[in-house]
C-alpha positions in Angstrom: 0.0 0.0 0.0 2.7 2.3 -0.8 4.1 4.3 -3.8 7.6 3.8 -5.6 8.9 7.1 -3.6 7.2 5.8 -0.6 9.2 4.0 2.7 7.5 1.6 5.0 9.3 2.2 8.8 9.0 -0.4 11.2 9.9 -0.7 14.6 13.2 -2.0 13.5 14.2 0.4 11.1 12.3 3.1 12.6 15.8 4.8 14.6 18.3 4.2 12.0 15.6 5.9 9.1 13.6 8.0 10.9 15.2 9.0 14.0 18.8 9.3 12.8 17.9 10.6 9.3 20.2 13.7 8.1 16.9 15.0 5.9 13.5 16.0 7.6 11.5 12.7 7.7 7.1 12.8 7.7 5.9 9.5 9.3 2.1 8.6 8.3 0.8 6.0 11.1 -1.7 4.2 9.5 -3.6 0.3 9.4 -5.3 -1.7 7.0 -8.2 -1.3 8.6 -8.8 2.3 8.7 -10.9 3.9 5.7 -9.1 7.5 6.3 -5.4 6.1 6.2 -6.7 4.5 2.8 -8.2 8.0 2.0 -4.8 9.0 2.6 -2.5 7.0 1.0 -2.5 8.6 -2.5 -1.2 12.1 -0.7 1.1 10.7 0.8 2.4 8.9 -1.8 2.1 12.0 -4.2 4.3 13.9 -1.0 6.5 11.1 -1.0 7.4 11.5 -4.9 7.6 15.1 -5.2 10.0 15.7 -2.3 12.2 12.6 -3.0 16.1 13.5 -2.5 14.9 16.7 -0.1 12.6 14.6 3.1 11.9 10.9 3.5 8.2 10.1 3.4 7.0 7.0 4.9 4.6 4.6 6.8 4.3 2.9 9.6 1.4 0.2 10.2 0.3 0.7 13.8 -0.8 -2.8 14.3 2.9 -4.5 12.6 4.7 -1.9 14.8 3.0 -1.5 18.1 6.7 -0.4 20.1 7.0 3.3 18.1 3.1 3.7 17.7 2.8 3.1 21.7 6.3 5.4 22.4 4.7 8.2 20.3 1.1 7.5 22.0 -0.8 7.5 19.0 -4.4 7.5 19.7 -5.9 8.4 16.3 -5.1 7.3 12.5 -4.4 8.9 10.8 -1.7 10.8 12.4 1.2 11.9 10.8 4.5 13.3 12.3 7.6 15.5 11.1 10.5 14.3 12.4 13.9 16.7 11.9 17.2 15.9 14.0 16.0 12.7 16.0 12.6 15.0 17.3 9.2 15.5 16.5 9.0 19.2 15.0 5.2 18.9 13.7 1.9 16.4 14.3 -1.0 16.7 11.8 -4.3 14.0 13.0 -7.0 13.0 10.5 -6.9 13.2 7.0 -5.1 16.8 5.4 -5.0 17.9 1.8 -1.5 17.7 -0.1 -1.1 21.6 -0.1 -1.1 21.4 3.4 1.5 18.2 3.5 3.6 20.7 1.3 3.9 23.7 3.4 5.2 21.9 6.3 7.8 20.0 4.2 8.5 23.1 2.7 8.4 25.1 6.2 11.5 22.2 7.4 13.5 22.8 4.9 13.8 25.9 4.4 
C-alpha cells in the first residue's frame, strides 16, 4: 500500500531511518483497517514522490509496529508526524489535503 517514492518504517528500522535521518523525515501511522489512512495514501504517496532527495516520506502500520506507535502514543489514525534531528517538530491527525502536507515540508526545509 505504498508508492515507488514511498518508505515503510518499522519498529526495527524506525531509529536508524527516521530517527537518525540527516533530511526531515514525515511519518504517516496508519492500518489496513482504517478507511481515512486508505483515503490518505495517494497524498502521501504524491508527497513522497515530489519531495524525494529533499525529506523521506514514509509509513508505519500501527498494528505490525506496536513499540513506536505506543512510544509516540498515537491515539488516532491517521496521524502523521515530522521528524527533523531525532525530534518531532510537527503532528497533523485526520486526513489533510496535499497543499497542506507541502507547506510543512516546505516550512522544514527551508
Amino acid at each position: 500500500m505504498a508508492g515507488s517514492h514511498t518508505l515503510e518504517f518499522s519498529d526495527q528500522n524506525f531509529e536508524q531511518d527516521v530517527l537518525n535521518s540527516p533530511q526531515p523525515v514525515l511519518v504517516d501511522f496508519w492500518a489496513t483497517w482504517c478507511a481515512p489512512c486508505r483515503m490518505m495514501s495517494p497524498t502521501v504517496d504524491a508527497v513522497a514522490a515530489e519531495y524525494a532527495g529533499r525529506a523521506k516520506v514514509g509509513k508505519l502500520n500501527v498494528d505490525d509496529n506496536i513499540a513506536v506507535a505506543g512510544r509516540y502514543g498515537i491515539r488516532s489514525i491517521p496521524t502523521l508526524l515530522l521528524f527533523k534531528g531525532g525530534q518531532i517538530q510537527e503532528q497533523l491527525v485526520g486526513t489533510v489535503p496535499k497543499d497542506t502536507l507541502s507547506r510543512l515540508l516546505d516550512k522544514h526545509l527551508a
